[in-house]
C-alpha positions as CSV (number, residue, x, y, z in Angstrom):
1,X,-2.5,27.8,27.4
2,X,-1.9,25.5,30.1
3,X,1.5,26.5,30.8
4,X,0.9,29.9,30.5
5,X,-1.9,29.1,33.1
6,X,0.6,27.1,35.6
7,X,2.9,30.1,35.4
8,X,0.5,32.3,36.2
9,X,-0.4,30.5,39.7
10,X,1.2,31.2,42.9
11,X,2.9,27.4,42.8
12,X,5.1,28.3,40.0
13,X,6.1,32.1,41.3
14,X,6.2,30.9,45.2
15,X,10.2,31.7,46.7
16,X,12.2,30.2,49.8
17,X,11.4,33.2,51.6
18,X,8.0,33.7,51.2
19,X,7.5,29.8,52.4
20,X,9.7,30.7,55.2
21,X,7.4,33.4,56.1
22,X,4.1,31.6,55.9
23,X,5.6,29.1,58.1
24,X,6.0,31.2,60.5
25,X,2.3,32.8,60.0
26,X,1.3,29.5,60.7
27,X,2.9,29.3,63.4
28,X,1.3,32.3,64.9
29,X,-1.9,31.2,63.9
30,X,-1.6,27.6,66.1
31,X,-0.2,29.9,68.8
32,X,-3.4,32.0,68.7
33,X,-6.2,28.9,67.9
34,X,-4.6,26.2,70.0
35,X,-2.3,27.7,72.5
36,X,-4.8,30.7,73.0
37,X,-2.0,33.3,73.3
38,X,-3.6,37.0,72.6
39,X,-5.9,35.1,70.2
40,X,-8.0,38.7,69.3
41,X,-4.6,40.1,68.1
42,X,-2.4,37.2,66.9
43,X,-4.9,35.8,64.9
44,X,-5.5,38.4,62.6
45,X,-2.2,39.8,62.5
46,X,-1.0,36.1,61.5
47,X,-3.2,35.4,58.9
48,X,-2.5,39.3,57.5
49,X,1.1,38.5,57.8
50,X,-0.6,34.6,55.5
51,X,-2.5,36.7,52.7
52,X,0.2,39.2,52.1
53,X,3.0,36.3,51.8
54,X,1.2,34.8,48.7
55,X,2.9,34.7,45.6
56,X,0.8,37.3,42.9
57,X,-1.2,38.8,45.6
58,X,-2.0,43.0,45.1
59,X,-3.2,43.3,48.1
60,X,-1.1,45.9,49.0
61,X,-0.2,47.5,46.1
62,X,-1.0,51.4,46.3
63,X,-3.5,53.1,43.3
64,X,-1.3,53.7,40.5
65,X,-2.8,55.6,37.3
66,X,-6.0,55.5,38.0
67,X,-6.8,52.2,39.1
68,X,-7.5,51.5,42.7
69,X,-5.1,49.6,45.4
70,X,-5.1,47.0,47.2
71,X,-7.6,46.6,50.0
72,X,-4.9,45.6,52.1
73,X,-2.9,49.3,51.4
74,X,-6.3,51.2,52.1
75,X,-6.8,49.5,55.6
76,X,-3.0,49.8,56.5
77,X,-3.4,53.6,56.1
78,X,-4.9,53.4,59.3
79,X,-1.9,52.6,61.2
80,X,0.7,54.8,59.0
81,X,-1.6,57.7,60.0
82,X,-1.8,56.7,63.6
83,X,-5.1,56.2,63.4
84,X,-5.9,52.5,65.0
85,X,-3.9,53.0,68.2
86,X,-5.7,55.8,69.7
87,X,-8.9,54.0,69.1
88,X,-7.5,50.5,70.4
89,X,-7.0,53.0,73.6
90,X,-10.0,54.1,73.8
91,X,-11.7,50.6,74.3
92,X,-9.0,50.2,76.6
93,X,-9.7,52.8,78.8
94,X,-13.6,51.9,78.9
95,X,-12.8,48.4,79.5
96,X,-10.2,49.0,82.3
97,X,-11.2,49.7,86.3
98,X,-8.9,52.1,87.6
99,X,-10.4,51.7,90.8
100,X,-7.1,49.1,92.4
101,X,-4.7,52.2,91.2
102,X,-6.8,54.8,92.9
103,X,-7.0,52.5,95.9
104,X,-3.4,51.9,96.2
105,X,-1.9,54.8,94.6
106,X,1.6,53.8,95.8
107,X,1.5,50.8,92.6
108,X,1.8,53.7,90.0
109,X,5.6,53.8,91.0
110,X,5.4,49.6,89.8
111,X,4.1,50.6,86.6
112,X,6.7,53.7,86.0
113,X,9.9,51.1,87.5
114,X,8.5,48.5,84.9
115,X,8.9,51.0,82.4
116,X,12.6,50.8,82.3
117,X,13.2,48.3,79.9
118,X,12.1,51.0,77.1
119,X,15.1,53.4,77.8
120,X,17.7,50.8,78.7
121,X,16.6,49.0,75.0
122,X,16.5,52.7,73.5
123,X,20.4,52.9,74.7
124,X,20.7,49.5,73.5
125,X,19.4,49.8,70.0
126,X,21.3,52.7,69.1
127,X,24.9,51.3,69.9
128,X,23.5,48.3,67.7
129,X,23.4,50.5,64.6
130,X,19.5,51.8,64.5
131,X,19.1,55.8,64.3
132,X,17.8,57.0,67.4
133,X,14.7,57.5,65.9
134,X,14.6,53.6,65.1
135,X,16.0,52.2,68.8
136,X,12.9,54.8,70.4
137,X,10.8,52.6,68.3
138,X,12.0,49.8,69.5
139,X,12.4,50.2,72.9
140,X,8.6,50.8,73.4
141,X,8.5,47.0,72.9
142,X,9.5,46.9,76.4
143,X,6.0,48.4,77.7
144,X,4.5,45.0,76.1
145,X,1.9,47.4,74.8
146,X,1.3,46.6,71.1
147,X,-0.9,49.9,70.2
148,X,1.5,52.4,71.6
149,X,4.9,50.1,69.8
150,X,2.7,51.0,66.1
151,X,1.7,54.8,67.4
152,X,5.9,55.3,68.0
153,X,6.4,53.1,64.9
154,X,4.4,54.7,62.3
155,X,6.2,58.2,63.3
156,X,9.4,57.4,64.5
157,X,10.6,54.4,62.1
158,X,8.0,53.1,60.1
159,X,10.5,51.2,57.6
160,X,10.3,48.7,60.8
161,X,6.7,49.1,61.8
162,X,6.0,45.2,60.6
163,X,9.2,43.7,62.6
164,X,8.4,46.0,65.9
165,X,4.5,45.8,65.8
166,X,5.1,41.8,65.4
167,X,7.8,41.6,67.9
168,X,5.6,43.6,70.4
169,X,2.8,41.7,69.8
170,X,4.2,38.3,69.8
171,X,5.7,38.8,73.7
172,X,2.3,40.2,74.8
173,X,0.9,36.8,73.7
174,X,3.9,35.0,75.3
175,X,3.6,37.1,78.9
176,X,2.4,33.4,80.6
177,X,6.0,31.9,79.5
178,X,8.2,35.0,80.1
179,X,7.4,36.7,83.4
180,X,7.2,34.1,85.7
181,X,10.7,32.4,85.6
182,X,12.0,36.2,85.5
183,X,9.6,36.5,89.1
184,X,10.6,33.8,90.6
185,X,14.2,34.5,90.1
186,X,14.1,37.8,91.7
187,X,11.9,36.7,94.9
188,X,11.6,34.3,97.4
189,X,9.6,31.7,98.5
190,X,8.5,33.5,101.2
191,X,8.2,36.8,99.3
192,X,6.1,35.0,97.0
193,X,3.2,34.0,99.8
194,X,2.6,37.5,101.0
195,X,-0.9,38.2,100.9
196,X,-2.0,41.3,100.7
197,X,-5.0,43.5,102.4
198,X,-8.4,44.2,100.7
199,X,-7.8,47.4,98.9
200,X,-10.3,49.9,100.1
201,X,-13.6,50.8,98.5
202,X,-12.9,53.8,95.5
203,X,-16.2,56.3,95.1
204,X,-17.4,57.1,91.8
205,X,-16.5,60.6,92.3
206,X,-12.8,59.8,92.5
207,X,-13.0,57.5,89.8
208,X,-14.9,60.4,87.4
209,X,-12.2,63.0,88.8
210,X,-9.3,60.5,87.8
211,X,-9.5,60.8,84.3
212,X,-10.5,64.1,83.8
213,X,-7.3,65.0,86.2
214,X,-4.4,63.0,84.4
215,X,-5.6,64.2,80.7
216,X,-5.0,68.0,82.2
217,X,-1.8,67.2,83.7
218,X,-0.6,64.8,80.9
219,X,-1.6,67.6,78.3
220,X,0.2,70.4,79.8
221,X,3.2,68.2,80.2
222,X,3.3,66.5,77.5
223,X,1.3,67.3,74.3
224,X,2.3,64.6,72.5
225,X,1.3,62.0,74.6
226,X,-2.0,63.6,74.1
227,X,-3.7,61.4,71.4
228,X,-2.8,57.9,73.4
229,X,-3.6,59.1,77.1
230,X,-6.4,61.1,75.9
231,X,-8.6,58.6,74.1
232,X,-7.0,56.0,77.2
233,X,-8.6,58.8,79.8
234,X,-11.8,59.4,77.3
235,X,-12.3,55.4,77.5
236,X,-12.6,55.3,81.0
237,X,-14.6,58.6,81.9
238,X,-17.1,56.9,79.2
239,X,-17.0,54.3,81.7
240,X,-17.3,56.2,84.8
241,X,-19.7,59.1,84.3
242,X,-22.9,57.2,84.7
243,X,-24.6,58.6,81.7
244,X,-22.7,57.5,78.9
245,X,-23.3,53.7,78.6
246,X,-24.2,53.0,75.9
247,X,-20.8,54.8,74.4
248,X,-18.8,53.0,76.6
249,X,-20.5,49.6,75.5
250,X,-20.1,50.9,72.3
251,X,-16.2,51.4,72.3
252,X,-15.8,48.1,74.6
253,X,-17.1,45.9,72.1
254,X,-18.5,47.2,68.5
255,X,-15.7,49.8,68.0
256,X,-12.7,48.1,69.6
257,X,-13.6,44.5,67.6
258,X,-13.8,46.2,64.0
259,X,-10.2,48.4,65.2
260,X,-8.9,45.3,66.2
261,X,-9.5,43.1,63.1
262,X,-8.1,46.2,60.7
263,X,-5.1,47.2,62.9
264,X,-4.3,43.1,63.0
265,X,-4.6,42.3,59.2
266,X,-2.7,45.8,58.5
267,X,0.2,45.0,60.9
268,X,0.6,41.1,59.3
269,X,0.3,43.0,56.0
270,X,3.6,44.9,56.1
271,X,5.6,41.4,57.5
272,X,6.3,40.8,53.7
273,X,9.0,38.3,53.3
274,X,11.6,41.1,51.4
275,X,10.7,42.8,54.4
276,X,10.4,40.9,57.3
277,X,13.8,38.3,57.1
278,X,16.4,40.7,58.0
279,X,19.1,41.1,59.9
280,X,17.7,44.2,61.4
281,X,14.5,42.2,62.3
282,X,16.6,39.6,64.3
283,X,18.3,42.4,66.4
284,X,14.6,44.0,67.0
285,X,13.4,40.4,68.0
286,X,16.3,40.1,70.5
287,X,16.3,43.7,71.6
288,X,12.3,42.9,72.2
289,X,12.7,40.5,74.3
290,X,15.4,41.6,76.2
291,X,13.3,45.1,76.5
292,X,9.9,42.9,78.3
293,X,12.8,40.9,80.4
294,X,13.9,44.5,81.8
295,X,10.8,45.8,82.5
296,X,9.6,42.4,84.2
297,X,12.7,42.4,86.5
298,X,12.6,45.3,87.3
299,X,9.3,46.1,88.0
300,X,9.7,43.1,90.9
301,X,12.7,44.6,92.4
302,X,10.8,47.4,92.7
303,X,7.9,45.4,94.2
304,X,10.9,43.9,96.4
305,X,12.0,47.5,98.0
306,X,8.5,47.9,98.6
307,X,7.6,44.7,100.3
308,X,11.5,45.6,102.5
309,X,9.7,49.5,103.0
310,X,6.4,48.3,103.7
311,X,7.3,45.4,106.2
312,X,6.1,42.7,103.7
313,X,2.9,44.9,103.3
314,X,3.3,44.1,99.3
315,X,3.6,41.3,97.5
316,X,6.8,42.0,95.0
317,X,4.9,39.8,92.2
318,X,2.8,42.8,91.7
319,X,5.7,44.8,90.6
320,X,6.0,42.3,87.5
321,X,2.7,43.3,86.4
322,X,4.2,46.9,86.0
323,X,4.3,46.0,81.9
324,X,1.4,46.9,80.2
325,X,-0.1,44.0,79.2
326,X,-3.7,44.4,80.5
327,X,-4.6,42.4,82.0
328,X,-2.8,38.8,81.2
329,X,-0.2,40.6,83.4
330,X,-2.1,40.9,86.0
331,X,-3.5,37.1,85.5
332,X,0.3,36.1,85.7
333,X,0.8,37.5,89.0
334,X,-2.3,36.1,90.5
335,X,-1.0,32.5,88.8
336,X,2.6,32.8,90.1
337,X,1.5,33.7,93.5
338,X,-1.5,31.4,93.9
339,X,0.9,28.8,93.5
340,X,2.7,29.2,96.4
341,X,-0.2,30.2,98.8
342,X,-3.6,28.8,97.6
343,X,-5.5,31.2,99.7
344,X,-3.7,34.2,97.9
345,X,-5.7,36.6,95.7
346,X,-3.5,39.0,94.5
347,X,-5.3,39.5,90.7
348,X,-7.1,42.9,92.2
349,X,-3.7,44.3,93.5
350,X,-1.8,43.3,90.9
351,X,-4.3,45.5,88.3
352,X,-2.9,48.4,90.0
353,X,0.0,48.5,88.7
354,X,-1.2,46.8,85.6
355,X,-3.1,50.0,85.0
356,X,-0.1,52.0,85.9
357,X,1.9,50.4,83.5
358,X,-0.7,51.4,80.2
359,X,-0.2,54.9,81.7
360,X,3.6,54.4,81.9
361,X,4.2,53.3,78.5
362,X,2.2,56.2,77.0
363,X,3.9,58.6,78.9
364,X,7.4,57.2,77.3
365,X,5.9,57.0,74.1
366,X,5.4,61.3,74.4
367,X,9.0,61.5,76.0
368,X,10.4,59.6,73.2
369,X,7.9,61.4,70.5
370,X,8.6,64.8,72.5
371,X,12.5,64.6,72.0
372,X,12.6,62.0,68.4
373,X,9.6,63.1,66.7
């Protein structure tokens, strides 16, 4: 009985793989708790990717004659359906001023430049060997938007939703360590001091028109797009209006917490070790990176041509902020630019783009859907 007992334990069934990946779930977790990288995404998403590499576990096993699943599989259906992205969009949008962008309109051309990385990856992937289906998927890692890399993934490839979503996730969290030696190399010194005019005052009326405006655009131009711009744009009129508070409080915090801890244990779910240590997952982890890299560079040479058009009117570290990472992007730039003129402020400017950038990324995500899907 005692053997039988041992044997029966996770100890005695545990492989090299499935240490290897709780390692690295570990991993995650310090750089979530201690370095306090994306902590609201990469801790639940690491210890998902924990639970799910335990020896015995049913977590995710689906209902099979009669009996129920795992709770795991039941939560997950929420991103195979493309359920959790919209929704992580919609607190998003109500949480997001995009009173900088409307101030500053010129920036949305930093956020569509930064959105070059996808493509360039896209071309990338497929000469690697993905379908074209798969190298959409993973180009979108470029836009350093987690919700919208699951929203391609779960209907383009999602056989690689777990390497993709954790790829995408894991350079959001790591935007402090990657953009700034990629900003410094494309600017100078000089470049880099620029400090930029107050961005004039935005009336409530153009802010409540904004929304309303891109969703009827976006829509006619591109329905699929649809269910990622319009709960972005539904987010942020919520916000806006005046008489919907409490709904916009609502999907700030109540909503967008319980979406967040689901969507995060679902995505760590399907980064099962049969799964997860791959060849193909290398490539994506490479392609990821190289994907954000693109975007961040070129997003500041944009900023660059700008600052040259403007007569040093703009600050080319804004351009950086192009990605989609709201707002640690925008945090970076104010960093990276603070350093080298302490009186700089360039947080507010930088959000313009930022902003931008979210927009960007869905509107890929409906070319790619438009012409993959």
């Amino acid at each position: 009985m005692i053997l039988d007992f041992i044997s029966s334990t996770g100890f005695a069934n545990i492989t090299l793989p499935r240490l290897v990946m709780i390692i690295i779930a570990c991993f995650l977790l310090y750089l979530g708790i201690v370095k306090k990288y994306e902590p609201l995404l990469l801790v639940p998403i690491a210890f998902g990717a924990l639970i799910i590499n335990l020896p015995l576990n049913t977590l995710m096993q689906a209902p099979q004659n009669g009996d129920l699943g795992g709770l795991l599989y039941y939560l997950s259906l929420g991103v195979e359906l493309g359920i959790y992205p919209p929704l992580i969009f919609l607190g998003v949008g109500a949480m997001t001023d995009f009173g900088p962008l409307l101030a500053n309109p010129v920036t949305l051309l930093l956020g569509a430049a930064a959105q070059f990385g996808i493509f360039a990856t896209f071309l990338g992937g497929y000469y690697l060997g993905f379908t074209p289906e798969q190298a959409g998927a993973i180009g979108i890692i470029g836009g350093a938007d987690g919700p919208t890399a699951i929203f391609i993934s779960s209907h383009l490839a999602p056989e690689l939703l777990g390497s993709i979503a954790i790829a995408a996730y894991s350079y959001m969290a790591l935007v402090p360590i990657i953009q700034p030696p990629i900003m410094r190399l494309f600017t100078t010194k000089k470049e880099r001091k620029v400090a930029m005019k107050q961005l004039r005052h935005v009336s409530s009326r153009e802010k409540i028109l904004f929304p309303i405006i891109v969703i009827i655009s976006a829509g006619l131009l591109l329905p699929e797009a649809l269910p990622l711009l319009g709960m972005l744009m539904l987010g942020n009129l919520l916000r806006e209006c005046g008489v919907t508070e409490r709904l916009s409080k609502g999907a700030q915090n109540e909503l967008n917490n319980i979406v967040v801890i689901f969507l995060g244990l679902s995505v760590g779910a399907k980064a099962s070790a049969d799964y997860f240590l791959t060849m193909d997952t290398l490539k994506i982890i490479v392609l990821g990176l190289l994907a954000f890299a693109l975007g961040t560079a070129v997003g500041t040479l944009m900023g660059k041509l700008m600052f040259r058009l403007t007569g040093g009117g703009i600050n080319p570290l804004i351009g950086a902020a192009g990605v989609s990472a709201v707002p640690m992007a925008a945090r970076v730039v104010q960093a990276v630019g603070k350093k080298e003129n302490p009186e700089n402020y360039l947080l507010m400017h930088a959000m313009g783009p930022n902003v931008s950038g979210v927009i960007g990324s869905a509107v890929a995500a409906g070319i790619l859907l438009s012409i993959l899907g």
